[in-house]
N, CA and C atoms of all chains as a GROMACS GRO file, in nm:
protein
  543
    1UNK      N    1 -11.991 -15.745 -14.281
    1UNK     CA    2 -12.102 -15.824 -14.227
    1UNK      C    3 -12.224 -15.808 -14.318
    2UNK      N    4 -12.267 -15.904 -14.339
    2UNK     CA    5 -12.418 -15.933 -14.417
    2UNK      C    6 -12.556 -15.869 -14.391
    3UNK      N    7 -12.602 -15.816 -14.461
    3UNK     CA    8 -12.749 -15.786 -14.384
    3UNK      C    9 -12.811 -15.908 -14.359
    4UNK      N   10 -12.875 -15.923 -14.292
    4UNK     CA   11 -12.999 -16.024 -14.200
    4UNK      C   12 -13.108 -16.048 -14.384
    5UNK      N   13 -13.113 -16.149 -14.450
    5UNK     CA   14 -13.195 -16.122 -14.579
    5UNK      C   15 -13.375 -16.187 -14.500
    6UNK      N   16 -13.464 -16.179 -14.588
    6UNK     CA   17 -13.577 -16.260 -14.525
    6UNK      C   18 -13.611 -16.420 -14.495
    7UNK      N   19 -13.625 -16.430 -14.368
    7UNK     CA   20 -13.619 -16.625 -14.408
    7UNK      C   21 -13.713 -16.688 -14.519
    8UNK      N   22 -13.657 -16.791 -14.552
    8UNK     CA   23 -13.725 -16.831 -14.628
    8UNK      C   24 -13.859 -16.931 -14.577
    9UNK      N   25 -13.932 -16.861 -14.673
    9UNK     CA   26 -14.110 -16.926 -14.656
    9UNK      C   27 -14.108 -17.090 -14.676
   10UNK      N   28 -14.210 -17.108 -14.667
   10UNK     CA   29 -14.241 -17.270 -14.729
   10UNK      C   30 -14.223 -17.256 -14.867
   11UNK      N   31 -14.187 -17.349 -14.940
   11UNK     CA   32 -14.220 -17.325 -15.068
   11UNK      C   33 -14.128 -17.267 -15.139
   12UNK      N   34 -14.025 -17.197 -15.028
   12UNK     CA   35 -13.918 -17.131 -15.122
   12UNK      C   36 -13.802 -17.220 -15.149
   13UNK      N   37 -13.706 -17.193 -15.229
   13UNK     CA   38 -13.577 -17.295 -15.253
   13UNK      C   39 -13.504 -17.284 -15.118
   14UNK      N   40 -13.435 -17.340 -15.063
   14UNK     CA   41 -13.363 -17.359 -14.977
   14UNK      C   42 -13.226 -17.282 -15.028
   15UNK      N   43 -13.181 -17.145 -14.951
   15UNK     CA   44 -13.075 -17.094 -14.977
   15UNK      C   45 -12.919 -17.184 -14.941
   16UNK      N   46 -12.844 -17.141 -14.990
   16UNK     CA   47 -12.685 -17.207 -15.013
   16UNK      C   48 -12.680 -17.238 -14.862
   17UNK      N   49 -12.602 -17.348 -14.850
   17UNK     CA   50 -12.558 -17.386 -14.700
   17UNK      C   51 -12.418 -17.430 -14.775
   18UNK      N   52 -12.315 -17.368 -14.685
   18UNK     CA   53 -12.162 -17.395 -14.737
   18UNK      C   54 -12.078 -17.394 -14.597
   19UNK      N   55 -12.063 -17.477 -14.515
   19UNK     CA   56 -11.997 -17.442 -14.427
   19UNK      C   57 -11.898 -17.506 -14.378
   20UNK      N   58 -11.769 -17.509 -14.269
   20UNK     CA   59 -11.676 -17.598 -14.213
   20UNK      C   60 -11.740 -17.693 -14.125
   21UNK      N   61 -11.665 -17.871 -14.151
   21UNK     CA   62 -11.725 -17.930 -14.058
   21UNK      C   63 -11.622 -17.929 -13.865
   22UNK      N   64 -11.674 -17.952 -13.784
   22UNK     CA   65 -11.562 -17.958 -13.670
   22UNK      C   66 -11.416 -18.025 -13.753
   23UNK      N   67 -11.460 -18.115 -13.849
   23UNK     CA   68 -11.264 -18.182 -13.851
   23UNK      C   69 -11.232 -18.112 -13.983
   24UNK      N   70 -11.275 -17.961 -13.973
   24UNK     CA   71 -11.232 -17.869 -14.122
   24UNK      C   72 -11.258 -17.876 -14.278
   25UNK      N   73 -11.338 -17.974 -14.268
   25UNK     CA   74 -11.372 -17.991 -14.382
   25UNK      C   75 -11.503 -17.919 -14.447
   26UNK      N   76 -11.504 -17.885 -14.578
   26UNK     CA   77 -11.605 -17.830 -14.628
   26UNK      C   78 -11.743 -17.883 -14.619
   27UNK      N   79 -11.890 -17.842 -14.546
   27UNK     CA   80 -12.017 -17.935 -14.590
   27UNK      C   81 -12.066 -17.820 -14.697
   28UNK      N   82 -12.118 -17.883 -14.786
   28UNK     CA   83 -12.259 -17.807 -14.882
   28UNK      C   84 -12.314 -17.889 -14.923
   29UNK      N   85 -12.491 -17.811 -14.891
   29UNK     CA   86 -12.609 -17.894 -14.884
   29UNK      C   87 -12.603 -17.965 -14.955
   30UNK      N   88 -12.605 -17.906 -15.138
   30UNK     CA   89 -12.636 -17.932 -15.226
   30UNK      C   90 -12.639 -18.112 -15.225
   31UNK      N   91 -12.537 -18.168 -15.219
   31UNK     CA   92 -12.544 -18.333 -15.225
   31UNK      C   93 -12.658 -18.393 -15.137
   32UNK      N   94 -12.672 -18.335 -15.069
   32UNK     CA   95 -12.840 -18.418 -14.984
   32UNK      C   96 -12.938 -18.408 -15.073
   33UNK      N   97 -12.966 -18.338 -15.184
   33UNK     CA   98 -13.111 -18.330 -15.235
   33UNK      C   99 -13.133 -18.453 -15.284
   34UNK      N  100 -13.250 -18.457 -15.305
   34UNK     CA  101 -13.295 -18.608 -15.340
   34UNK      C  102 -13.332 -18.681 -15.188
   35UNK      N  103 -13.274 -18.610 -15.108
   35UNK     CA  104 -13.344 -18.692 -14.937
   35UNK      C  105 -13.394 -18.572 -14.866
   36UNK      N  106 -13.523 -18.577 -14.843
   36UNK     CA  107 -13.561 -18.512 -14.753
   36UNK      C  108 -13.433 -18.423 -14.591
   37UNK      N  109 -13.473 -18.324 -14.581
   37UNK     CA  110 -13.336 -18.280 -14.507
   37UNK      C  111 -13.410 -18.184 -14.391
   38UNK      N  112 -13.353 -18.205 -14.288
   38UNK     CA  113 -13.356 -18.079 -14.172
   38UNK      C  114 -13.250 -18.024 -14.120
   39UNK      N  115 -13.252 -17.892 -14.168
   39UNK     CA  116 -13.118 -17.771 -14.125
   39UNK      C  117 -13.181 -17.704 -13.997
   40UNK      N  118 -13.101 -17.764 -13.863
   40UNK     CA  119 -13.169 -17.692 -13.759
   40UNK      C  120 -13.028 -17.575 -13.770
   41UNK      N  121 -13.065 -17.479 -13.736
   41UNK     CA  122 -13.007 -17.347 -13.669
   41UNK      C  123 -12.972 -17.363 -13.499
   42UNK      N  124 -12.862 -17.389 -13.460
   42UNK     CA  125 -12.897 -17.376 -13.301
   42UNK      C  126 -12.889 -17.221 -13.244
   43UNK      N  127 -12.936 -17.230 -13.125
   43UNK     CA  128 -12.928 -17.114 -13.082
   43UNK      C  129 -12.785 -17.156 -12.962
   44UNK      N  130 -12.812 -17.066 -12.808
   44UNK     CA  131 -12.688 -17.112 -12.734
   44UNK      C  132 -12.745 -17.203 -12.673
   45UNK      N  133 -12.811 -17.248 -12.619
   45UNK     CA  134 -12.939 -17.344 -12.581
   45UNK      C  135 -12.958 -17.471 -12.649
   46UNK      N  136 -12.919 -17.506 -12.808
   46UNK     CA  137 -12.906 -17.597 -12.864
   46UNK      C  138 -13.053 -17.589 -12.875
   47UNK      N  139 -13.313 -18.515 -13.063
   47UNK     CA  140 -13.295 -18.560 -13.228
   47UNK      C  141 -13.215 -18.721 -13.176
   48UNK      N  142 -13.096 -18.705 -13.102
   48UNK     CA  143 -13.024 -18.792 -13.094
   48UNK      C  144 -13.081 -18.958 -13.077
   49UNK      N  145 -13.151 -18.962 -12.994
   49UNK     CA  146 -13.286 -19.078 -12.954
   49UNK      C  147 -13.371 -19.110 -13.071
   50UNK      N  148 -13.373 -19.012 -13.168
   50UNK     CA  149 -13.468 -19.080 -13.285
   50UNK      C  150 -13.371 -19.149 -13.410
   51UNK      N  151 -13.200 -19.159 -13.387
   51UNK     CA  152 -13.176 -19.206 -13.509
   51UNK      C  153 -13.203 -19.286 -13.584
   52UNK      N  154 -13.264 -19.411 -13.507
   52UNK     CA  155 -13.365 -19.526 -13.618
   52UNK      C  156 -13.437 -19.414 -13.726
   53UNK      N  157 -13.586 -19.384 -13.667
   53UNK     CA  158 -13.664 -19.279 -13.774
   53UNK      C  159 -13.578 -19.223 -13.867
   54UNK      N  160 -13.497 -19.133 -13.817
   54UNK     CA  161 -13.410 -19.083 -13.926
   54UNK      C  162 -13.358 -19.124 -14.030
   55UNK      N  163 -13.324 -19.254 -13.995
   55UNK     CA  164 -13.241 -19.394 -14.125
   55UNK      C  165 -13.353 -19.436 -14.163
   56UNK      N  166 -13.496 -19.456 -14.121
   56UNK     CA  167 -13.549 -19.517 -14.177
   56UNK      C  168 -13.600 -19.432 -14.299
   57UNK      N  169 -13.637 -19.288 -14.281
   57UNK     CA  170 -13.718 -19.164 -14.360
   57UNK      C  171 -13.542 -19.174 -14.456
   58UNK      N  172 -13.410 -19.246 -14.424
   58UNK     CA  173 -13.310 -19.182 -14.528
   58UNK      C  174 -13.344 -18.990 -14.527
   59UNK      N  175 -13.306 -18.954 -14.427
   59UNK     CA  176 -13.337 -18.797 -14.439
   59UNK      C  177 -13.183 -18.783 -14.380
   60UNK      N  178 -13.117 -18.632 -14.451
   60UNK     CA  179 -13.028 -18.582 -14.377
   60UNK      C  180 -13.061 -18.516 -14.260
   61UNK      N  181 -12.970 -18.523 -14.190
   61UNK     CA  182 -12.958 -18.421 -14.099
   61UNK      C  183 -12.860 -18.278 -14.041
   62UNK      N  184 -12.883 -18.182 -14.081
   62UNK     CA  185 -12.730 -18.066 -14.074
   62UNK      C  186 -12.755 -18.006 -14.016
   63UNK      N  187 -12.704 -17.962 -13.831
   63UNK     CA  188 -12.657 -17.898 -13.725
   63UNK      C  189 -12.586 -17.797 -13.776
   64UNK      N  190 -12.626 -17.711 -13.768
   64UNK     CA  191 -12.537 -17.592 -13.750
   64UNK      C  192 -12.526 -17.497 -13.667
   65UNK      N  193 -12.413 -17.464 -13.575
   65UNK     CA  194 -12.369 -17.393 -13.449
   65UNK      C  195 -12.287 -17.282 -13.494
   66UNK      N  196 -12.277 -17.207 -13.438
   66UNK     CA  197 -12.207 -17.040 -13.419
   66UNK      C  198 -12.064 -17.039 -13.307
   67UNK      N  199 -12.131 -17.092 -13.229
   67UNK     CA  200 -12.050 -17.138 -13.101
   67UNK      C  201 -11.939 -17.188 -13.118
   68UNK      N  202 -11.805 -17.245 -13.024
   68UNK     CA  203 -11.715 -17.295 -13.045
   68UNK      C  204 -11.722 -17.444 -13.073
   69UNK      N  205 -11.636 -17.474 -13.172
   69UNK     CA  206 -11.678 -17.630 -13.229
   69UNK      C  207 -11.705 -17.758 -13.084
   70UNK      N  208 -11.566 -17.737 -13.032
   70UNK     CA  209 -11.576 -17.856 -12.950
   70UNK      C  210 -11.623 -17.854 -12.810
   71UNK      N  211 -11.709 -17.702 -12.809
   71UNK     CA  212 -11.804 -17.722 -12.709
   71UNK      C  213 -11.950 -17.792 -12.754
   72UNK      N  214 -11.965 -17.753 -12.898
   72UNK     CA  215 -12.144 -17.747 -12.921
   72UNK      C  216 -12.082 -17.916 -12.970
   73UNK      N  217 -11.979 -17.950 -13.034
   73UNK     CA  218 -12.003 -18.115 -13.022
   73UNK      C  219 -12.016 -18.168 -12.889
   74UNK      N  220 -11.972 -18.161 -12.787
   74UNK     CA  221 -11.954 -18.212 -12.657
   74UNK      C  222 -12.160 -18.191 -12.628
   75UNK      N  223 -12.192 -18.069 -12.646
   75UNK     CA  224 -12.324 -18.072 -12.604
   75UNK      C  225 -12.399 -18.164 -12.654
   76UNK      N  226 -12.376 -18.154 -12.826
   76UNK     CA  227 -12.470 -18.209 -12.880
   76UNK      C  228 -12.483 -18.364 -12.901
   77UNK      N  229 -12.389 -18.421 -12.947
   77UNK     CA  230 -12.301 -18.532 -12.933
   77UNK      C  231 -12.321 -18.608 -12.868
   78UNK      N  232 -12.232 -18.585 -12.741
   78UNK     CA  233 -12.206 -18.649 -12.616
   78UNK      C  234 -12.149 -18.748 -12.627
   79UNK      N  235 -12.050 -18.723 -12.727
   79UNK     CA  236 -11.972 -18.895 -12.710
   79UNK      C  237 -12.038 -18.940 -12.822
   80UNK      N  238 -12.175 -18.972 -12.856
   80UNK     CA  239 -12.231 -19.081 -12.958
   80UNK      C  240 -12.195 -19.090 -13.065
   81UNK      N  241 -12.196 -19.140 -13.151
   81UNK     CA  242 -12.130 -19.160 -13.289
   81UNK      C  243 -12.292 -19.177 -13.358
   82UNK      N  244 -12.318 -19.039 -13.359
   82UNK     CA  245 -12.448 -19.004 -13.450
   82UNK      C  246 -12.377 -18.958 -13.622
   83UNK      N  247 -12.504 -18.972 -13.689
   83UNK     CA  248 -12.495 -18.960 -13.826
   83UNK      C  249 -12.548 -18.813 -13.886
   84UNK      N  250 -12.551 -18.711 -13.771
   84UNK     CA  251 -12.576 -18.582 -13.849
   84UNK      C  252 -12.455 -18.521 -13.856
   85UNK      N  253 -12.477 -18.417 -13.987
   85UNK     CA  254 -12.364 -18.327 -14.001
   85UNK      C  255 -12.361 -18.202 -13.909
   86UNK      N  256 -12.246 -18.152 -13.819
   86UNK     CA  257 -12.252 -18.079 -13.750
   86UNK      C  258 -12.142 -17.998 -13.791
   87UNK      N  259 -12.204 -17.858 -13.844
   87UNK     CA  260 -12.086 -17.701 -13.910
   87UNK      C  261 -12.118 -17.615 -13.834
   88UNK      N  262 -11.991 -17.500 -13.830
   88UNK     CA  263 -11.998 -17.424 -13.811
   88UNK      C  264 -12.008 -17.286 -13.879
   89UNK      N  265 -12.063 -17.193 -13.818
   89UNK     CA  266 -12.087 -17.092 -13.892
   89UNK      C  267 -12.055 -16.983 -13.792
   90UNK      N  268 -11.887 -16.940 -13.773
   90UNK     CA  269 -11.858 -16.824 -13.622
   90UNK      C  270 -11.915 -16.691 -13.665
   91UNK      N  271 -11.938 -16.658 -13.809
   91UNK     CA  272 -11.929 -16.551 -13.854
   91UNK      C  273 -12.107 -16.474 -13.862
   92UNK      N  274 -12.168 -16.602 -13.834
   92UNK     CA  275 -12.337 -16.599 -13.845
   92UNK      C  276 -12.371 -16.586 -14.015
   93UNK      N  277 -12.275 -16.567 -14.107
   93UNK     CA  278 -12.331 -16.513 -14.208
   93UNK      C  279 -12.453 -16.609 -14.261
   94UNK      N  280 -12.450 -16.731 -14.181
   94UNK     CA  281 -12.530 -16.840 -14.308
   94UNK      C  282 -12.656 -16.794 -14.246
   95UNK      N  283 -12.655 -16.791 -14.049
   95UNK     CA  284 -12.770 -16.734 -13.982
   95UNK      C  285 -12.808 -16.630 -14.061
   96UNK      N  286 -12.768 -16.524 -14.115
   96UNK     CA  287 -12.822 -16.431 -14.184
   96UNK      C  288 -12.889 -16.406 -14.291
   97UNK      N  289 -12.856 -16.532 -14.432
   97UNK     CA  290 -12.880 -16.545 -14.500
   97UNK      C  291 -12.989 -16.630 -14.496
   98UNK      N  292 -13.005 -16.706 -14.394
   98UNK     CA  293 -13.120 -16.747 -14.405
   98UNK      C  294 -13.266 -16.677 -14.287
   99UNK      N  295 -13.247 -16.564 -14.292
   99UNK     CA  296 -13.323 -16.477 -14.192
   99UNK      C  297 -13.331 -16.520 -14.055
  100UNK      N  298 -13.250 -16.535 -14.031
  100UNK     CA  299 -13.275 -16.572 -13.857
  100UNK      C  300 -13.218 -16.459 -13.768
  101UNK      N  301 -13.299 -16.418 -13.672
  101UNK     CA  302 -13.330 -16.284 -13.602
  101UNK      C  303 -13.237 -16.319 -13.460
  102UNK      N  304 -13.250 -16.242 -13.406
  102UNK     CA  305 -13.172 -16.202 -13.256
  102UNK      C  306 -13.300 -16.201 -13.109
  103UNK      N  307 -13.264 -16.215 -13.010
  103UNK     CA  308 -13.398 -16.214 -12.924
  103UNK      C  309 -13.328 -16.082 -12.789
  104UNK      N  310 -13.452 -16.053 -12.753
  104UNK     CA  311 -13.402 -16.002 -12.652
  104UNK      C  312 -13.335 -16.029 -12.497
  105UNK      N  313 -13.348 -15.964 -12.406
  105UNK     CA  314 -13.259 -16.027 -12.309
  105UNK      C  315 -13.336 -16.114 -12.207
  106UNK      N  316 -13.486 -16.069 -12.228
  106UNK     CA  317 -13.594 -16.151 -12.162
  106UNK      C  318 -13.589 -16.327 -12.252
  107UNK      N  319 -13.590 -16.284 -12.374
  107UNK     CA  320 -13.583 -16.426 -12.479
  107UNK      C  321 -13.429 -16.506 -12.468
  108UNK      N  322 -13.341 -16.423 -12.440
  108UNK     CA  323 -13.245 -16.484 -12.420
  108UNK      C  324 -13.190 -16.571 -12.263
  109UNK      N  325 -13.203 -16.527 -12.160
  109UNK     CA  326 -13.192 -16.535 -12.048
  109UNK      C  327 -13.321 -16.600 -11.913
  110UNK      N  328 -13.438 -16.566 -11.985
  110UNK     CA  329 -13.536 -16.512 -11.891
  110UNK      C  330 -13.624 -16.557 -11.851
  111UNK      N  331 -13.662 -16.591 -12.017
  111UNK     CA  332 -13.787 -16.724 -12.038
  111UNK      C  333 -13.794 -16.847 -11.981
  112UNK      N  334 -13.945 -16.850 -11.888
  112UNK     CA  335 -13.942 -16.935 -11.818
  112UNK      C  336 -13.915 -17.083 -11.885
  113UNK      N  337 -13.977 -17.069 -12.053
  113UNK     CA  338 -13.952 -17.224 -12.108
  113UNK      C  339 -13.830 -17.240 -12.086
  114UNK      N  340 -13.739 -17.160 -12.091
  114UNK     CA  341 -13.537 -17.187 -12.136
  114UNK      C  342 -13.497 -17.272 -11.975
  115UNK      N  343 -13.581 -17.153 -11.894
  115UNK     CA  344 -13.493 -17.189 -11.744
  115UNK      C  345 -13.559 -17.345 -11.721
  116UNK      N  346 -13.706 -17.373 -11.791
  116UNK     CA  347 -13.758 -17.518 -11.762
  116UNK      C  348 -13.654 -17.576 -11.804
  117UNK      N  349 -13.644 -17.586 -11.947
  117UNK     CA  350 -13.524 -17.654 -11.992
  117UNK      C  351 -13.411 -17.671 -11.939
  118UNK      N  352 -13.348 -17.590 -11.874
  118UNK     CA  353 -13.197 -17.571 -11.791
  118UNK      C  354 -13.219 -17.656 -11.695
  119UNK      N  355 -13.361 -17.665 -11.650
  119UNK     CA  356 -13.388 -17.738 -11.490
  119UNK      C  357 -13.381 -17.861 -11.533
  120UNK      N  358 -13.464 -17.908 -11.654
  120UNK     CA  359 -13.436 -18.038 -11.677
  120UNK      C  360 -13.330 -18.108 -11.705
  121UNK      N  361 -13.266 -18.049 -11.794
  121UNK     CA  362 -13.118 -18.119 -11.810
  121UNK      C  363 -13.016 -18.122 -11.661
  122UNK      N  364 -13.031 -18.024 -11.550
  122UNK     CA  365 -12.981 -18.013 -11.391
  122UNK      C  366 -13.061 -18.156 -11.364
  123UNK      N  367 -13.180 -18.185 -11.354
  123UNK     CA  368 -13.220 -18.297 -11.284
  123UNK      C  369 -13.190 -18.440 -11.365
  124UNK      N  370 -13.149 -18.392 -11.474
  124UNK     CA  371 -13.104 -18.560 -11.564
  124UNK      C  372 -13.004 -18.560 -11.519
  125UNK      N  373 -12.870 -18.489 -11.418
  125UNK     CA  374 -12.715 -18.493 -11.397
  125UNK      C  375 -12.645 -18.441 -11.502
  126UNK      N  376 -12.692 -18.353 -11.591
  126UNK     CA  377 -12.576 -18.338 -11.698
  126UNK      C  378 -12.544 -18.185 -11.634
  127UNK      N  379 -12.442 -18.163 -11.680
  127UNK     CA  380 -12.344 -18.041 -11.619
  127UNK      C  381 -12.338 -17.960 -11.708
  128UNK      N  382 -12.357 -17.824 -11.676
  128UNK     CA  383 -12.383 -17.728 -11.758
  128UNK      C  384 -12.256 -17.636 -11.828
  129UNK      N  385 -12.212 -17.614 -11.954
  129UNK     CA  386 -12.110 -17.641 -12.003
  129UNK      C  387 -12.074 -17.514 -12.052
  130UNK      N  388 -12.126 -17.432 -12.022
  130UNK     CA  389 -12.071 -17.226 -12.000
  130UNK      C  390 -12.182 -17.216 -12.122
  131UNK      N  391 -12.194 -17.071 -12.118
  131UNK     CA  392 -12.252 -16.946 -12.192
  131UNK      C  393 -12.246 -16.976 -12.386
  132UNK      N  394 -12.247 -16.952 -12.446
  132UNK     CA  395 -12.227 -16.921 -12.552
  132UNK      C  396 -12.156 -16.792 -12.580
  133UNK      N  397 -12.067 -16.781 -12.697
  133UNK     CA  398 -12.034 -16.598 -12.732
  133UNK      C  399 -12.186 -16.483 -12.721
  134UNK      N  400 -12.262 -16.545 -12.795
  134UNK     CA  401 -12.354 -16.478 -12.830
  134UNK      C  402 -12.540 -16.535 -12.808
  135UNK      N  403 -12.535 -16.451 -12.649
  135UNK     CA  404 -12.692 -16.510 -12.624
  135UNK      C  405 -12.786 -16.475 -12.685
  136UNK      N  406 -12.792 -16.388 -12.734
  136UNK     CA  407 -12.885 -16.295 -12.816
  136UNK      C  408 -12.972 -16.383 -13.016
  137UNK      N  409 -12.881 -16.478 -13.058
  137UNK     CA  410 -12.895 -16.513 -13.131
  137UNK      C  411 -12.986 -16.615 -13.173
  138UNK      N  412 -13.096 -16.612 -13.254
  138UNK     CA  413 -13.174 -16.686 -13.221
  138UNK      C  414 -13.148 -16.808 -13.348
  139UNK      N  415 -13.236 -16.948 -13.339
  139UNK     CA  416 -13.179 -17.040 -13.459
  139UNK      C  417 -13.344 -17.050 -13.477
  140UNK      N  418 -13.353 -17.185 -13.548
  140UNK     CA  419 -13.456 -17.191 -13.625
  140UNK      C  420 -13.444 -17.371 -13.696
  141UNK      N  421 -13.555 -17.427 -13.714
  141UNK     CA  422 -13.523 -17.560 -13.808
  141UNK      C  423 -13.629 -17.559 -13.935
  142UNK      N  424 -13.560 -17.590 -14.058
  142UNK     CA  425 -13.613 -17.574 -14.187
  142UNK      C  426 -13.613 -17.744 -14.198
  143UNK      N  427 -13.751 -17.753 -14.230
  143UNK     CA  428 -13.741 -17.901 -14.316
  143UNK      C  429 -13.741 -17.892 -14.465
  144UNK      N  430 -13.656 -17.990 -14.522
  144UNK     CA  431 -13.638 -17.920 -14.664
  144UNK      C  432 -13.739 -18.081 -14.769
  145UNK      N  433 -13.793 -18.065 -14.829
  145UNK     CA  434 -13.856 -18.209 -14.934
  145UNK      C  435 -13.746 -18.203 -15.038
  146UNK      N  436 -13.731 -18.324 -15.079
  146UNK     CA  437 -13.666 -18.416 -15.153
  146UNK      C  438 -13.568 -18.321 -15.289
  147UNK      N  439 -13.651 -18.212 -15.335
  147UNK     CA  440 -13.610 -18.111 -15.436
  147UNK      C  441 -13.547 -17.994 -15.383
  148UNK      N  442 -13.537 -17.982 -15.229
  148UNK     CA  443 -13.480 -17.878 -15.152
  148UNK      C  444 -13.532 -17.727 -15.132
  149UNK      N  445 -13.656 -17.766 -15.165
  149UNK     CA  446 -13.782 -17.646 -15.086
  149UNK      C  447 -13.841 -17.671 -14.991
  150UNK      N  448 -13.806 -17.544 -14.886
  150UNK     CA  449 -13.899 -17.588 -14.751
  150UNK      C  450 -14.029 -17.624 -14.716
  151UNK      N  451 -14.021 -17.731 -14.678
  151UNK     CA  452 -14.174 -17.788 -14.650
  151UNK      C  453 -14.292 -17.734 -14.524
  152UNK      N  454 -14.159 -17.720 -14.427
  152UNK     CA  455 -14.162 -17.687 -14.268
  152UNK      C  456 -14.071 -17.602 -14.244
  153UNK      N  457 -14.098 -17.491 -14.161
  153UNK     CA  458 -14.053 -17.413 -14.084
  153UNK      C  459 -14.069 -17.378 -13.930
  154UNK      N  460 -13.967 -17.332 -13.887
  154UNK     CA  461 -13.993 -17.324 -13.711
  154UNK      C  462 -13.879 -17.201 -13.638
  155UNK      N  463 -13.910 -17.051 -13.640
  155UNK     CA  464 -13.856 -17.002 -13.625
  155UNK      C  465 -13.828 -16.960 -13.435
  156UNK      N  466 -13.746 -16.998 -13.407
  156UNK     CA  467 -13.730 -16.963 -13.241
  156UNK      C  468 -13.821 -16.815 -13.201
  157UNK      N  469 -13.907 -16.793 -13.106
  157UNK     CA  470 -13.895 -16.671 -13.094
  157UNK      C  471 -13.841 -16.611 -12.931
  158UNK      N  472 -13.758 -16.758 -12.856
  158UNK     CA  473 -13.655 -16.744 -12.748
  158UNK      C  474 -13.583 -16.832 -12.743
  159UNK      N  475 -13.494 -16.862 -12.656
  159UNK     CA  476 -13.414 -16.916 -12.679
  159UNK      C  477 -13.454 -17.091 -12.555
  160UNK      N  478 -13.556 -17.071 -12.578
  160UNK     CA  479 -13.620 -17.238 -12.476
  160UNK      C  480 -13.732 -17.262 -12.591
  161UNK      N  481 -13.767 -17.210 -12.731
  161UNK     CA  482 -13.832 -17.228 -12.786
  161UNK      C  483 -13.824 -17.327 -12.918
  162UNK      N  484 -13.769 -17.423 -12.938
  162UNK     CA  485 -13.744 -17.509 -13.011
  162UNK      C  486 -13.814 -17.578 -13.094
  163UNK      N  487 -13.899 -17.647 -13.205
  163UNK     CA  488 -14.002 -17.737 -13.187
  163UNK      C  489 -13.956 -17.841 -13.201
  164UNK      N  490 -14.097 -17.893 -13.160
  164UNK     CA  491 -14.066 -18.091 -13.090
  164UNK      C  492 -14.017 -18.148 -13.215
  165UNK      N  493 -13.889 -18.321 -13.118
  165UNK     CA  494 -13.856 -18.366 -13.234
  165UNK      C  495 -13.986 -18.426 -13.285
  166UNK      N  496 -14.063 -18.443 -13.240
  166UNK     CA  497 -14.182 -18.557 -13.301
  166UNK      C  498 -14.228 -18.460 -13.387
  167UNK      N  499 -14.293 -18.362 -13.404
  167UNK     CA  500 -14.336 -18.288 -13.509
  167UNK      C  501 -14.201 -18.238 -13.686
  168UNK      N  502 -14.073 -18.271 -13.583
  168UNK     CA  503 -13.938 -18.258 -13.674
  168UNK      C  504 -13.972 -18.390 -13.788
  169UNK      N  505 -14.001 -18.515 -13.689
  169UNK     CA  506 -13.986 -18.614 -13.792
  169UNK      C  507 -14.114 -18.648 -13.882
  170UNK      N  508 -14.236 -18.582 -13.777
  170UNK     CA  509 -14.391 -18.601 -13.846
  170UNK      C  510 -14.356 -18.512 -14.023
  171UNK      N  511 -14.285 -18.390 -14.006
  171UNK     CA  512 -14.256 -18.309 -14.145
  171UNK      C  513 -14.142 -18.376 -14.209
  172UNK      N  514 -14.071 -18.422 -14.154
  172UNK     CA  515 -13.920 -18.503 -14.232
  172UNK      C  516 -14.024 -18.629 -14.360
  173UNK      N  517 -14.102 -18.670 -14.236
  173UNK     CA  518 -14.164 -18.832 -14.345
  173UNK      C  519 -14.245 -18.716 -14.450
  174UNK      N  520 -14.331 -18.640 -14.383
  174UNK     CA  521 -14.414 -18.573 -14.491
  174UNK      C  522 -14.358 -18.524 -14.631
  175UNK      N  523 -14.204 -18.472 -14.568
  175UNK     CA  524 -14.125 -18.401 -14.721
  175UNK      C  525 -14.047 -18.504 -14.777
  176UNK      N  526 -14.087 -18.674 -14.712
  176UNK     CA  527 -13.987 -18.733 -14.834
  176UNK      C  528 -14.082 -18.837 -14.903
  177UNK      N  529 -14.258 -18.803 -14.848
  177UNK     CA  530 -14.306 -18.907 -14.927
  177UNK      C  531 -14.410 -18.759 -15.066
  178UNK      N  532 -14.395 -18.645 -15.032
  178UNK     CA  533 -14.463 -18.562 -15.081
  178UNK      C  534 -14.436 -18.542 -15.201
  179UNK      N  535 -14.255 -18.534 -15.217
  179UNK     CA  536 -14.226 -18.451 -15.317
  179UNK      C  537 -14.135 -18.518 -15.407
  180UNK      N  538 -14.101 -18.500 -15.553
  180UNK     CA  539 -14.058 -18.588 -15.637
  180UNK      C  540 -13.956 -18.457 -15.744
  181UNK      N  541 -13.856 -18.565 -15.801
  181UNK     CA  542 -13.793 -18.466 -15.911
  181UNK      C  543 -13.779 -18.466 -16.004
   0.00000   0.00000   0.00000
């Protein structure tokens, strides 16, 4: 398991997002740049 | 979010959901059937939560908070049915708005779990980071 690193500030690069989609497929961020983007985090609450 | 997809197409902004939870519960929540245009991943392991500093709350932040239980009440009085627990209440999320070059513009870190910020302030920073920034 990972340590917890610091979130990132304003201003900082946006760390790696690499993850499975529900129908198994791979997402990474990287191809969105160039469009403005929002990575919400849910909690259990959504 | 779901109610604003015009704005969203219009700003051309992505959008990426990411849940911890079991897939085809947090689609059923989030979703609901619609044939929306955000990307929705999972992450069971939290590592991405981690990497991008997102913290844990306590049992008052998780459970307790009167904003969460407002929230719970509201979705009870719209008729929607409440769809079990999560693995892990304790976990808190967060929404990063990212500008056009993929540095955060906006940030919004939960500090319970009824603490969210508004979509209107989501999309007031979405337009801001796609007319701000250039590559």
């Amino acid at each position: 398991m990972s340590q917890r690193t610091p979130s990132p500030q304003i201003g900082d690069p946006a760390p790696d997002l690499t993850l499975p989609t529900e129908a198994g497929e791979e997402f990474n961020l990287a191809p969105c740049r160039g469009r403005p983007t929002l990575v919400s985090f849910l909690s259990h609450a959504a | 979010m779901i109610e604003r997809q015009e704005d969203i197409a219009r700003l051309d902004a992505a959008v990426v959901l990411v849940a911890y939870d079991r897939p085809g519960l947090v689609a059923t929540k989030i979703m609901r059937g619609l044939d929306v245009p955000y990307t929705l991943v999972f992450d069971p392991t939290r590592d991405a939560y981690r990497r991008w500093g997102l913290g844990r709350t306590s049992l008052f932040g998780a459970m307790l908070s009167p904003s969460l239980n407002w929230r719970y009440l509201k979705l009870l009085l719209r008729g929607e049915r409440f769809l079990g627990f999560a693995p892990d209440m304790f976990q808190l999320g967060a929404d990063f708005v990212l500008d056009r070059t993929h540095h955060v513009s906006f940030v919004h870190r939960m500090r319970n779990n009824g603490d969210r910020a508004p979509v209107k302030v989501l999309i007031e920073e979405l337009e801001g980071a796609g007319s701000r920034s250039t590559e």
